[in-house]
PDB file of the backbone (N, CA, C, O) and the ligand in Angstrom, with CONECT records:
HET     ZN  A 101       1
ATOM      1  N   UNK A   1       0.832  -1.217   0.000  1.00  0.00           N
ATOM      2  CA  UNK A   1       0.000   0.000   0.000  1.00  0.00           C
ATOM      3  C   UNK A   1       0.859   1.257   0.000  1.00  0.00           C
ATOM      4  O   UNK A   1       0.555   2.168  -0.770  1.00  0.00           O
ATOM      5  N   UNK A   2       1.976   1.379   0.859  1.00  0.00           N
ATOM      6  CA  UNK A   2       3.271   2.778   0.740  1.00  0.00           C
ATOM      7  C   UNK A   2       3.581   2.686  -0.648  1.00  0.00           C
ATOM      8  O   UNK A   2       3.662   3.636  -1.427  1.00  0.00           O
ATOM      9  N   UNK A   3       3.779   1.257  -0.952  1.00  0.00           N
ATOM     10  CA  UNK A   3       4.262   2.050  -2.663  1.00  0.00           C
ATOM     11  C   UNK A   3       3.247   2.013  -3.787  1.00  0.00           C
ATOM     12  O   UNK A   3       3.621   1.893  -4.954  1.00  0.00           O
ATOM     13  N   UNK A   4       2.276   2.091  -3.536  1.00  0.00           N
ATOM     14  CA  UNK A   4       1.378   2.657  -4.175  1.00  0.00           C
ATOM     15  C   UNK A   4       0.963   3.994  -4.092  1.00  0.00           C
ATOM     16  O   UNK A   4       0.335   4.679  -4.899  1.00  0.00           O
ATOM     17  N   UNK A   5       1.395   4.242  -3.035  1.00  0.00           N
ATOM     18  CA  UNK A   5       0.926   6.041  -2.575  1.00  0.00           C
ATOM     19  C   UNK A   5       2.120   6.554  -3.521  1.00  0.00           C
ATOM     20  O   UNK A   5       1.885   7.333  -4.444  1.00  0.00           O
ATOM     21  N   UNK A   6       3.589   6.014  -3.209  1.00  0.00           N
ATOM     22  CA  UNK A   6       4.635   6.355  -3.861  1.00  0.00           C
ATOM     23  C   UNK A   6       4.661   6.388  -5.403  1.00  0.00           C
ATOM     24  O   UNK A   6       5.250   7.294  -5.993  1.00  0.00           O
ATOM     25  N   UNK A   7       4.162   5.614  -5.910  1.00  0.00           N
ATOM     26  CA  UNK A   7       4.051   5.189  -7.172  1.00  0.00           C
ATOM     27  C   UNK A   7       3.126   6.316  -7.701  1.00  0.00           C
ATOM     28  O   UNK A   7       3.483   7.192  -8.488  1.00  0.00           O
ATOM     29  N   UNK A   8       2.089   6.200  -7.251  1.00  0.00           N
ATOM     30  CA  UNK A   8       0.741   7.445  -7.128  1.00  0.00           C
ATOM     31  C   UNK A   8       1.427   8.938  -7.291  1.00  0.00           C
ATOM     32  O   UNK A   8       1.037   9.746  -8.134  1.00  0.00           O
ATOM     33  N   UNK A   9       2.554   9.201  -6.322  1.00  0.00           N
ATOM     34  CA  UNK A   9       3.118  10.800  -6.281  1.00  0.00           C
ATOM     35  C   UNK A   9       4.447  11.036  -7.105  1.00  0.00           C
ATOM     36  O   UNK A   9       5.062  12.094  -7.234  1.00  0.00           O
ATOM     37  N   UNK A  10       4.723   9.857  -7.603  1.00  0.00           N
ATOM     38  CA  UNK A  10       5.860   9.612  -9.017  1.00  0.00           C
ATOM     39  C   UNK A  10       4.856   9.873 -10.068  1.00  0.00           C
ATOM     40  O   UNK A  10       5.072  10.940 -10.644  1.00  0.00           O
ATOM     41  N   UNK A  11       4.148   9.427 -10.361  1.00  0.00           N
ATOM     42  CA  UNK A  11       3.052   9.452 -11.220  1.00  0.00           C
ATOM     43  C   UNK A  11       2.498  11.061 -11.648  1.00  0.00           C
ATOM     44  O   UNK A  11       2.299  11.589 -12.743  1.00  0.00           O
ATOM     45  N   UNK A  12       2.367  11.518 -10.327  1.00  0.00           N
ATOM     46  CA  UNK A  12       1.487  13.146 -10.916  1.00  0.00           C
ATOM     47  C   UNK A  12       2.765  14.116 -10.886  1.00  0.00           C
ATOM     48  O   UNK A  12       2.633  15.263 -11.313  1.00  0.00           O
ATOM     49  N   UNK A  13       3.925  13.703 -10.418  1.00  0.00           N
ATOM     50  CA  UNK A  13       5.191  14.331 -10.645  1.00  0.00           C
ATOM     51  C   UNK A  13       5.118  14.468 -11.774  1.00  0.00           C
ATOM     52  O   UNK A  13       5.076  15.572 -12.317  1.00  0.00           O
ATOM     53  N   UNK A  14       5.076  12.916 -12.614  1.00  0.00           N
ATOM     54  CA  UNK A  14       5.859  13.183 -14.007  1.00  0.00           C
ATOM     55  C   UNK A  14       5.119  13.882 -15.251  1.00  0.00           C
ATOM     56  O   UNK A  14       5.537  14.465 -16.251  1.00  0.00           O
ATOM     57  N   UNK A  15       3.681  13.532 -14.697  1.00  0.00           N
ATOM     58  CA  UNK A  15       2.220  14.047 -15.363  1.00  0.00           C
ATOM     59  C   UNK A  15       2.637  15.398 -15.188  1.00  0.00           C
ATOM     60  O   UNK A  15       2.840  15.853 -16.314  1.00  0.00           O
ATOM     61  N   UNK A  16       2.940  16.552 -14.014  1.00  0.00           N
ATOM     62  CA  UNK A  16       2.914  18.028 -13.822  1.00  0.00           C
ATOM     63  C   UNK A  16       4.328  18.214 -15.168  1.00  0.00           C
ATOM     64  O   UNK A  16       4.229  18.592 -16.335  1.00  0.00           O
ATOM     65  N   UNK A  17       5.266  17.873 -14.563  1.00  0.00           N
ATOM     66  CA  UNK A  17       6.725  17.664 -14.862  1.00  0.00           C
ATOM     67  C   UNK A  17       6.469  17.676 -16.859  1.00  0.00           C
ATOM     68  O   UNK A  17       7.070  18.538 -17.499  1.00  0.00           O
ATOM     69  N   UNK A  18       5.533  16.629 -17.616  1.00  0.00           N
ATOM     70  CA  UNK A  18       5.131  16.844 -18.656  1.00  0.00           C
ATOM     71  C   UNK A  18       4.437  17.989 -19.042  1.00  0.00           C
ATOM     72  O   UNK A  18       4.789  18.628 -20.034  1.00  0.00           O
ATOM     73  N   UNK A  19       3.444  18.324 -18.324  1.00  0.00           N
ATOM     74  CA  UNK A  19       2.632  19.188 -18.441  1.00  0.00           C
ATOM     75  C   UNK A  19       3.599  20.735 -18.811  1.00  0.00           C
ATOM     76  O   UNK A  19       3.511  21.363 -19.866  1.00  0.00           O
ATOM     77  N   UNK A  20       4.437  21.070 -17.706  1.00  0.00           N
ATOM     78  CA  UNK A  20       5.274  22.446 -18.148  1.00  0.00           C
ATOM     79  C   UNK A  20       6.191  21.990 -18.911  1.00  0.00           C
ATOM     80  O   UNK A  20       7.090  22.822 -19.028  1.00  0.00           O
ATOM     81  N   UNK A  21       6.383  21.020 -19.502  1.00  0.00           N
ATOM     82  CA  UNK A  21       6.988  20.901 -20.378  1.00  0.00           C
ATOM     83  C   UNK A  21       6.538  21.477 -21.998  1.00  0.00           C
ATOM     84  O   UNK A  21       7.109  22.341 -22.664  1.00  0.00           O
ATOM     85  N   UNK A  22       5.275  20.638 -22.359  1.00  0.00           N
ATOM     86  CA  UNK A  22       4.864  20.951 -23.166  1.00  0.00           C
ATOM     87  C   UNK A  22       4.553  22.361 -23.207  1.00  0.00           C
ATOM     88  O   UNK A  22       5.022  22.966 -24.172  1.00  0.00           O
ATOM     89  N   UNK A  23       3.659  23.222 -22.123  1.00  0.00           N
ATOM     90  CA  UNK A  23       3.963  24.714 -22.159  1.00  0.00           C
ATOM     91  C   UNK A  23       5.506  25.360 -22.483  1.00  0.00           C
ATOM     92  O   UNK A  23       5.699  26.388 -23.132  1.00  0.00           O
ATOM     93  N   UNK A  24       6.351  24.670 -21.990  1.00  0.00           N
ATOM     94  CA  UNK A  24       7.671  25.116 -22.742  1.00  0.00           C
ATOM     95  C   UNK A  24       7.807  25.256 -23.831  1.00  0.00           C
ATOM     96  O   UNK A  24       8.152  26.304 -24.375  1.00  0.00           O
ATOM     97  N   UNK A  25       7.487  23.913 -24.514  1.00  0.00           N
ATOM     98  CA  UNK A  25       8.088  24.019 -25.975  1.00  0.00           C
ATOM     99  C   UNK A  25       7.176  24.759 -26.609  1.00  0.00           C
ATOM    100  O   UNK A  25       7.589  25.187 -27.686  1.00  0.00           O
ATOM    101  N   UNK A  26       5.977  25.094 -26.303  1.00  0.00           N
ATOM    102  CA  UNK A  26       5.018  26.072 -26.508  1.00  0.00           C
ATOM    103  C   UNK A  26       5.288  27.146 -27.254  1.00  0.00           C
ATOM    104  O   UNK A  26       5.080  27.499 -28.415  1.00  0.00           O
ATOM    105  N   UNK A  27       6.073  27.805 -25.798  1.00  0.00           N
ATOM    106  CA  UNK A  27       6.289  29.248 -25.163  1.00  0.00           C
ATOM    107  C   UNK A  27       8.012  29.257 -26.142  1.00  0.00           C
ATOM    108  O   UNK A  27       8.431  30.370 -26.461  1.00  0.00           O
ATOM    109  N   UNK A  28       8.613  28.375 -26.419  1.00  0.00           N
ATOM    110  CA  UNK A  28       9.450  28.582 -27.117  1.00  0.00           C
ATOM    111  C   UNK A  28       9.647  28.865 -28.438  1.00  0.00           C
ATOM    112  O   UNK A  28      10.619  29.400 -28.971  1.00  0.00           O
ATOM    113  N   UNK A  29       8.247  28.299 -29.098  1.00  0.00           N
ATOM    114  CA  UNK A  29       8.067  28.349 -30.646  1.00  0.00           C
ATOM    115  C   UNK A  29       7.203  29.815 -30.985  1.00  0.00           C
ATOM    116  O   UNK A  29       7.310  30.617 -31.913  1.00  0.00           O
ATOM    117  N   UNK A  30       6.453  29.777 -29.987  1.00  0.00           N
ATOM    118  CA  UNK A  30       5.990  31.616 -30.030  1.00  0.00           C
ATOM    119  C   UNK A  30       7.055  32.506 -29.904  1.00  0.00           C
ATOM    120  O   UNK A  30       6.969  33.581 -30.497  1.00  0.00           O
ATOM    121  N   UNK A  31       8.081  32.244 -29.216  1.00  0.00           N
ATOM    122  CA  UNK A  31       8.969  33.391 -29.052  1.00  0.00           C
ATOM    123  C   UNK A  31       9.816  33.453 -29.856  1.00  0.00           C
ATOM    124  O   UNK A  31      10.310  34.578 -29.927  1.00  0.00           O
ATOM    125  N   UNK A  32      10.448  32.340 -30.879  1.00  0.00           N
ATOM    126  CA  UNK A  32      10.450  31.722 -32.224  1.00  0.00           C
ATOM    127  C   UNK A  32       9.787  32.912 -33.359  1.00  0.00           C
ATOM    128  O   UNK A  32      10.366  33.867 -33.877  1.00  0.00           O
ATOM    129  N   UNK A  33       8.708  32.565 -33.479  1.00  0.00           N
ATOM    130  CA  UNK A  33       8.067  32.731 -34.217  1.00  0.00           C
ATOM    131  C   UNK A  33       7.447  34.936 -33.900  1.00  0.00           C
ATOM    132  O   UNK A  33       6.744  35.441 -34.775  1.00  0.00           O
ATOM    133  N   UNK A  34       7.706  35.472 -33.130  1.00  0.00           N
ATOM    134  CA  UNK A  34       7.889  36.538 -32.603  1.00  0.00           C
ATOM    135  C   UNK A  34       8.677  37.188 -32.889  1.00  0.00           C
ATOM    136  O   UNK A  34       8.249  38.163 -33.506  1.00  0.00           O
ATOM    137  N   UNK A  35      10.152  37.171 -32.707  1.00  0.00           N
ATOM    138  CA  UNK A  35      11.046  38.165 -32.828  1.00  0.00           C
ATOM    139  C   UNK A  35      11.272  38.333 -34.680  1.00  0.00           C
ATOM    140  O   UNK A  35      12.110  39.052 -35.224  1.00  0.00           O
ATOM    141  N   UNK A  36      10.695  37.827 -35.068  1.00  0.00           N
ATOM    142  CA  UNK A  36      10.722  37.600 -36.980  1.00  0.00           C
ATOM    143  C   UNK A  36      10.459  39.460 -37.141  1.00  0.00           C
ATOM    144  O   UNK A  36       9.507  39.862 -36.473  1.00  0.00           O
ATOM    145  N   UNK A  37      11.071  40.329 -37.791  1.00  0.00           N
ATOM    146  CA  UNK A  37      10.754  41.801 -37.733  1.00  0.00           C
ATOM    147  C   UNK A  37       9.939  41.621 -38.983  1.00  0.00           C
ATOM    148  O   UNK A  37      10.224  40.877 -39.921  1.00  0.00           O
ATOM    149  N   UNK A  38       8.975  42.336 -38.882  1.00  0.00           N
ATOM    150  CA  UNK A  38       7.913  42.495 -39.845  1.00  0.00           C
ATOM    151  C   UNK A  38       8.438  43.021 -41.333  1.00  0.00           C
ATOM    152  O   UNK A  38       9.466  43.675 -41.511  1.00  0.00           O
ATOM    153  N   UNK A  39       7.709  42.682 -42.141  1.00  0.00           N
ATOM    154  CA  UNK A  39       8.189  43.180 -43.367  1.00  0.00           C
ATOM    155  C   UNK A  39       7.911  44.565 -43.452  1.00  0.00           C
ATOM    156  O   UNK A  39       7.345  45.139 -42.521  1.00  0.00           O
ATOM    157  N   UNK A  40       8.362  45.332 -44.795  1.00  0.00           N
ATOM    158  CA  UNK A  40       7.833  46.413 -44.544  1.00  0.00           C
ATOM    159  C   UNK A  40       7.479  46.500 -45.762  1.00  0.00           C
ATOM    160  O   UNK A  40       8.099  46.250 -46.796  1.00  0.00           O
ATOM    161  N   UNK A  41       5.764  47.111 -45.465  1.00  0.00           N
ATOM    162  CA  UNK A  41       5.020  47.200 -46.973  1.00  0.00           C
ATOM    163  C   UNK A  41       5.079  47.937 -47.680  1.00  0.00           C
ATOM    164  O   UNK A  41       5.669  48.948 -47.299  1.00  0.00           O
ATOM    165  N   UNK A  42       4.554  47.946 -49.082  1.00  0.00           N
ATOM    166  CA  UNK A  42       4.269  48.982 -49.846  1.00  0.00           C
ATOM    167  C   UNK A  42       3.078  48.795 -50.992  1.00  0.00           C
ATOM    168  O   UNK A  42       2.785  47.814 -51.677  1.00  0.00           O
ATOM    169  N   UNK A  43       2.675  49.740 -50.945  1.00  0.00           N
ATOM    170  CA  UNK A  43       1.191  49.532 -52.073  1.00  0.00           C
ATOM    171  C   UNK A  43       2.040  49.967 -53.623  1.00  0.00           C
ATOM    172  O   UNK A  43       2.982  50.747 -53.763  1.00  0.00           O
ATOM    173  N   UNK A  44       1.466  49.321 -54.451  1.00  0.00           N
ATOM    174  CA  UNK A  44       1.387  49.537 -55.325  1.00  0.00           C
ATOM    175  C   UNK A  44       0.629  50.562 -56.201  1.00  0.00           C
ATOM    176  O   UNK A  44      -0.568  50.340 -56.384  1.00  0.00           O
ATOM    177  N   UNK A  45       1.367  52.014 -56.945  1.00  0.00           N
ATOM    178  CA  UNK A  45       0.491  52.902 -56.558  1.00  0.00           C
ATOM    179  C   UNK A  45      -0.266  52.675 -58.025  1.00  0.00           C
ATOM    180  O   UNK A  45      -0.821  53.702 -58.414  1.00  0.00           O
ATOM    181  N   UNK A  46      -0.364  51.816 -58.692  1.00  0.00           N
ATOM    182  CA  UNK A  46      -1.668  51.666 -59.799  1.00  0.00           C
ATOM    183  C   UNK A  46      -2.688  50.633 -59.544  1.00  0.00           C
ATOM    184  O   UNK A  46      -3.633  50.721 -60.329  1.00  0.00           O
ATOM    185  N   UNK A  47      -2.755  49.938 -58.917  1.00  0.00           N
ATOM    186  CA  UNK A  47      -3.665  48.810 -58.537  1.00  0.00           C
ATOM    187  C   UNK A  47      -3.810  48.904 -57.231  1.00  0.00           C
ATOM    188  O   UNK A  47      -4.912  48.551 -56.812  1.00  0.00           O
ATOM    189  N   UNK A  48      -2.946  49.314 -56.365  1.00  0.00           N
ATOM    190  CA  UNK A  48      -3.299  49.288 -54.683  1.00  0.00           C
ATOM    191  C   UNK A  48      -3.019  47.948 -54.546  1.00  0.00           C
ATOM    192  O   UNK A  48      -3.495  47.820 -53.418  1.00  0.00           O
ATOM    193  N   UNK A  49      -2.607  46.838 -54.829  1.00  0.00           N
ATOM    194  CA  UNK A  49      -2.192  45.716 -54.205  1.00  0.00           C
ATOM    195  C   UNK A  49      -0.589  45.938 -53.134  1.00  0.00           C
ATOM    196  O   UNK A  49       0.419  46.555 -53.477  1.00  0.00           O
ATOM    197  N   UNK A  50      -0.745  45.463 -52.271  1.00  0.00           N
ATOM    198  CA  UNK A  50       0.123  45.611 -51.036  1.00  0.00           C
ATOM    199  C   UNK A  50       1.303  44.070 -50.929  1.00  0.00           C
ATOM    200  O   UNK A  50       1.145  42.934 -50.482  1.00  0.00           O
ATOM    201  N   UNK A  51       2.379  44.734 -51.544  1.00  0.00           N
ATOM    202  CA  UNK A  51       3.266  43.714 -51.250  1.00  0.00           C
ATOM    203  C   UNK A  51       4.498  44.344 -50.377  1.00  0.00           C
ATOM    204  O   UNK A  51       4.358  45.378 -49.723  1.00  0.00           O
ATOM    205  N   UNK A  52       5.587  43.684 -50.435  1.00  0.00           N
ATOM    206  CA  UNK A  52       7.062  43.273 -49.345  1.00  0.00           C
ATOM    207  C   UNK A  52       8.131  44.244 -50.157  1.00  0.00           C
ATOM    208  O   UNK A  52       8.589  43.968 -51.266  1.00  0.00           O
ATOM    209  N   UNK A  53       8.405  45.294 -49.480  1.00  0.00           N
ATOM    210  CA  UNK A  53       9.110  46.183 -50.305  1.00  0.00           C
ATOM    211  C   UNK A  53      10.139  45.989 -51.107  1.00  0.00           C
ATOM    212  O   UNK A  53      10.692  46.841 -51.803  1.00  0.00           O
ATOM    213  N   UNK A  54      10.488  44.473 -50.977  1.00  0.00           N
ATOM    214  CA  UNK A  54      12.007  43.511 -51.347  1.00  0.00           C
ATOM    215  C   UNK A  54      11.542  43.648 -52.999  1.00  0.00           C
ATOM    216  O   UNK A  54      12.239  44.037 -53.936  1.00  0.00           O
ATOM    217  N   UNK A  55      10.218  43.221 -53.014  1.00  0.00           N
ATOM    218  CA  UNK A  55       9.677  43.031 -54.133  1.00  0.00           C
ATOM    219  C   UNK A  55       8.808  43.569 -54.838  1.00  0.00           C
ATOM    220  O   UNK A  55       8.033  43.030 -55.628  1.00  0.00           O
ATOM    221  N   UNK A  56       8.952  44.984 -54.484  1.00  0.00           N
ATOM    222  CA  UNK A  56       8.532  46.026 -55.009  1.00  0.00           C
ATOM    223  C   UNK A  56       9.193  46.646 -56.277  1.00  0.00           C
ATOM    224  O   UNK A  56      10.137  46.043 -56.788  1.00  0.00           O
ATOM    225  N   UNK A  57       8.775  47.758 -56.786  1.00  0.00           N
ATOM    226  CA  UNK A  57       9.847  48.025 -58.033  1.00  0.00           C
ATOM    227  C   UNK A  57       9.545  49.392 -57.630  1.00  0.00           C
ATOM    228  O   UNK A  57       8.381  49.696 -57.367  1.00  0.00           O
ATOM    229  N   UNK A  58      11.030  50.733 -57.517  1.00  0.00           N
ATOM    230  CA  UNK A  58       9.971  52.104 -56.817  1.00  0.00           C
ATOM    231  C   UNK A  58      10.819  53.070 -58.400  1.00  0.00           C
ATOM    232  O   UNK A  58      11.888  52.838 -58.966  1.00  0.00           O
ATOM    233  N   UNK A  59       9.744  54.161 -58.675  1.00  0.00           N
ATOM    234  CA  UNK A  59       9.732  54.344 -60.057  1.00  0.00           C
ATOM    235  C   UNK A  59       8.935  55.963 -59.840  1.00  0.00           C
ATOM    236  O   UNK A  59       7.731  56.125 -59.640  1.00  0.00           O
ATOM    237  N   UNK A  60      10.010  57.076 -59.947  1.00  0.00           N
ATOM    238  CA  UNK A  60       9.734  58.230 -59.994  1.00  0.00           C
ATOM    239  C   UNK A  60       8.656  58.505 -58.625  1.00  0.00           C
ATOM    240  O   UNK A  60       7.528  58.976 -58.766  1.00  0.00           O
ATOM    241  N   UNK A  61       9.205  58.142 -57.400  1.00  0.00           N
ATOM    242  CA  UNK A  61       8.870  58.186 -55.924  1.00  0.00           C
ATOM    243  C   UNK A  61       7.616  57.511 -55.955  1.00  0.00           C
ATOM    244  O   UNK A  61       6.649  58.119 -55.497  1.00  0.00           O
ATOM    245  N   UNK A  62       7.430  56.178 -56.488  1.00  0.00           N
ATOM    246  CA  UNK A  62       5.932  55.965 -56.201  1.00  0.00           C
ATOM    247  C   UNK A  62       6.333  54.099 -56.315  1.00  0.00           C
ATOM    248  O   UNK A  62       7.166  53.633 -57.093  1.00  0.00           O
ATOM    249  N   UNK A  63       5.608  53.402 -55.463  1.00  0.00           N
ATOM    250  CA  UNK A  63       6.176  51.705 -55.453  1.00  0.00           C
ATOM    251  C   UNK A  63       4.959  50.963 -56.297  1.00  0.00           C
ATOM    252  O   UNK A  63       3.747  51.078 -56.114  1.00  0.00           O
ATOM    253  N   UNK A  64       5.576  50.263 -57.156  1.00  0.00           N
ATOM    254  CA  UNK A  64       4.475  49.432 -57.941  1.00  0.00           C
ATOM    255  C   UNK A  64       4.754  47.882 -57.394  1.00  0.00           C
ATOM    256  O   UNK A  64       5.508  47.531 -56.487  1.00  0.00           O
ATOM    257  N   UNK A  65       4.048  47.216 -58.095  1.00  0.00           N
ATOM    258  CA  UNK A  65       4.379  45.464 -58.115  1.00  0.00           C
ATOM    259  C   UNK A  65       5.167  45.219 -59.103  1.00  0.00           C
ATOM    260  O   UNK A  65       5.918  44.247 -59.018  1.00  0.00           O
ATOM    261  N   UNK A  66       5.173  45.802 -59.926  1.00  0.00           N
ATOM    262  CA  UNK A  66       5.901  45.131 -61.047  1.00  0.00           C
ATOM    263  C   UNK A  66       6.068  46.317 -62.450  1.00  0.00           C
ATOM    264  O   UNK A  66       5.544  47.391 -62.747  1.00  0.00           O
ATOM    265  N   UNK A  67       7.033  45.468 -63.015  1.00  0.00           N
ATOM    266  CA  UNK A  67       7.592  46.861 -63.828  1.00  0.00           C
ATOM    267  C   UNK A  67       6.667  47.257 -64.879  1.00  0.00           C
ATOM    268  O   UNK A  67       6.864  48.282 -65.533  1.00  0.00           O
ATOM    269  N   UNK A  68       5.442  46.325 -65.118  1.00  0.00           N
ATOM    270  CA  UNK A  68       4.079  46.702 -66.160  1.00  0.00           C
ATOM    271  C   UNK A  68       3.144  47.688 -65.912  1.00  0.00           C
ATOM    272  O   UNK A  68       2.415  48.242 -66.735  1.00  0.00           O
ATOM    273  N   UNK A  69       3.237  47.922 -64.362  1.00  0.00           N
ATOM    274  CA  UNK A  69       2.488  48.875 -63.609  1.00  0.00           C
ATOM    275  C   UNK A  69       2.837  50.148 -63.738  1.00  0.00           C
ATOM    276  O   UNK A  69       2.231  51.150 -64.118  1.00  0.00           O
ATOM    277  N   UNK A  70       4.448  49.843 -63.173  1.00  0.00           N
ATOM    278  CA  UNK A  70       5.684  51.234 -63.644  1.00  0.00           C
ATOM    279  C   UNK A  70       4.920  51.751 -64.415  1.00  0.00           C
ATOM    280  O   UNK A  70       4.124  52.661 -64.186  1.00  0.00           O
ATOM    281  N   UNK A  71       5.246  50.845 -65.997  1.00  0.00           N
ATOM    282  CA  UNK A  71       5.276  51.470 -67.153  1.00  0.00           C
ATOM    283  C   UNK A  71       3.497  51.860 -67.571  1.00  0.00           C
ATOM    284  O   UNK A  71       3.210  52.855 -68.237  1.00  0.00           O
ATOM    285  N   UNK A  72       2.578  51.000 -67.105  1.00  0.00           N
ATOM    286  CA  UNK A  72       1.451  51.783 -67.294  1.00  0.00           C
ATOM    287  C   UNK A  72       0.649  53.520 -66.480  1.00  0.00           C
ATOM    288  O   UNK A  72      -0.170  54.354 -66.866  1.00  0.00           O
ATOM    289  N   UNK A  73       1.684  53.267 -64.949  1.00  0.00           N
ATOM    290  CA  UNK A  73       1.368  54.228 -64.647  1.00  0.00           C
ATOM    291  C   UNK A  73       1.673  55.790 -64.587  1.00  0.00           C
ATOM    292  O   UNK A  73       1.041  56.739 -64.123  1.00  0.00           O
ATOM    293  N   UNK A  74       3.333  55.633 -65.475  1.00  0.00           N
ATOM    294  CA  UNK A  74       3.734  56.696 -65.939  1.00  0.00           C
ATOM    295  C   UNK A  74       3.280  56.931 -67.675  1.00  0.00           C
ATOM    296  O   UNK A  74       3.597  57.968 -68.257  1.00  0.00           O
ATOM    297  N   UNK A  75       2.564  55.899 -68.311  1.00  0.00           N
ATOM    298  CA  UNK A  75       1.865  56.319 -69.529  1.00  0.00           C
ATOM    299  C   UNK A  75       0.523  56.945 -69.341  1.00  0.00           C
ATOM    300  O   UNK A  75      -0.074  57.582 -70.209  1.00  0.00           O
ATOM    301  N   UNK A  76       0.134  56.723 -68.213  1.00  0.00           N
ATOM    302  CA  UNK A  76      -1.353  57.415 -67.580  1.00  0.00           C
ATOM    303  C   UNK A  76      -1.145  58.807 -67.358  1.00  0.00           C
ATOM    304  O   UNK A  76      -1.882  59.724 -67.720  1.00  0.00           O
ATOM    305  N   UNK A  77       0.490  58.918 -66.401  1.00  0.00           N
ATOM    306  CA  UNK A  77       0.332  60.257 -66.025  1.00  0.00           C
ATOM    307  C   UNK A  77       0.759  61.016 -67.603  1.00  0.00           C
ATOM    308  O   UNK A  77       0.366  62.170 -67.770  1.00  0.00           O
ATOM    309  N   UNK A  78       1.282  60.572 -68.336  1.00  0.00           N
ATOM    310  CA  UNK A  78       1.813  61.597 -69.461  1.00  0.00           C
ATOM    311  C   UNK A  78       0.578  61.775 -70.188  1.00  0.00           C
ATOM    312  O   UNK A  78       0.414  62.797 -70.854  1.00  0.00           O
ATOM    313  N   UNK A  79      -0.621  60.553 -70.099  1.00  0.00           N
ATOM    314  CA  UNK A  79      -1.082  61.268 -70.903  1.00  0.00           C
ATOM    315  C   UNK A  79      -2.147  62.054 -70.245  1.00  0.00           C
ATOM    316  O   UNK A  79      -3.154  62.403 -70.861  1.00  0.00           O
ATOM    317  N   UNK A  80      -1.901  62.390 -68.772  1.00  0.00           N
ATOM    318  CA  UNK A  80      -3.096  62.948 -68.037  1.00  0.00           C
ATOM    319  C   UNK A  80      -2.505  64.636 -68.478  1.00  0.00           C
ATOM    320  O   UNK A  80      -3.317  65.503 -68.801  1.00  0.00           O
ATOM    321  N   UNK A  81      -1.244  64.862 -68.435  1.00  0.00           N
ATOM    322  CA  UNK A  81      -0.554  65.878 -68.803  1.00  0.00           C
ATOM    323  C   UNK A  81      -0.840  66.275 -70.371  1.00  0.00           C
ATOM    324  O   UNK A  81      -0.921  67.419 -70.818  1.00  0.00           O
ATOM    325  N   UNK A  82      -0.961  65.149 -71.029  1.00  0.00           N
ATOM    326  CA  UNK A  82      -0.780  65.864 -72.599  1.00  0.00           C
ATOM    327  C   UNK A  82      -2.610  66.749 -72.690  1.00  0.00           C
ATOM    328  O   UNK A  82      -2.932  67.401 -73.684  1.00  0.00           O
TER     329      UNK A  82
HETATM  330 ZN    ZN A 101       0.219  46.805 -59.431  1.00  0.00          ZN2+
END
């Protein structure tokens, strides 16, 4: 019967003992996954689609997606001018 009580308080040891464990590895993959610094955005100024400034294209102070945008949105402004 003593080592059953014993056995019993080995038992919820290892059960607690698991338990903050798994909150560990938890709390480790959030903090992981946390310090990542945010990208930094930019809209695209002919469509408004919002991408990663890495992959942006920036074109007479203004950020597009791509260099078709560039080129359509400085044929817009010339001909908003002509
Ligand atoms: Zn675009």
């Amino acid at each position: 019967m003593k080592y059953l009580v014993v056995l019993l308080v080995i038992g919820v040891v290892f059960w607690v003992w698991r338990q903050n464990r798994k909150q560990d590895i938890r709390e480790a993959q959030a903090q992981q996954q946390a310090p990542r610094v945010p990208q930094a955005m930019v809209r695209c100024a002919h469509c408004g689609v919002h991408l990663a400034r890495q992959d942006a294209l920036q074109q007479s102070g203004q950020w597009y997606c791509g260099q078709e945008h560039a080129t359509l949105a400085q044929q817009a402004a010339s001909r908003d001018r002509a």
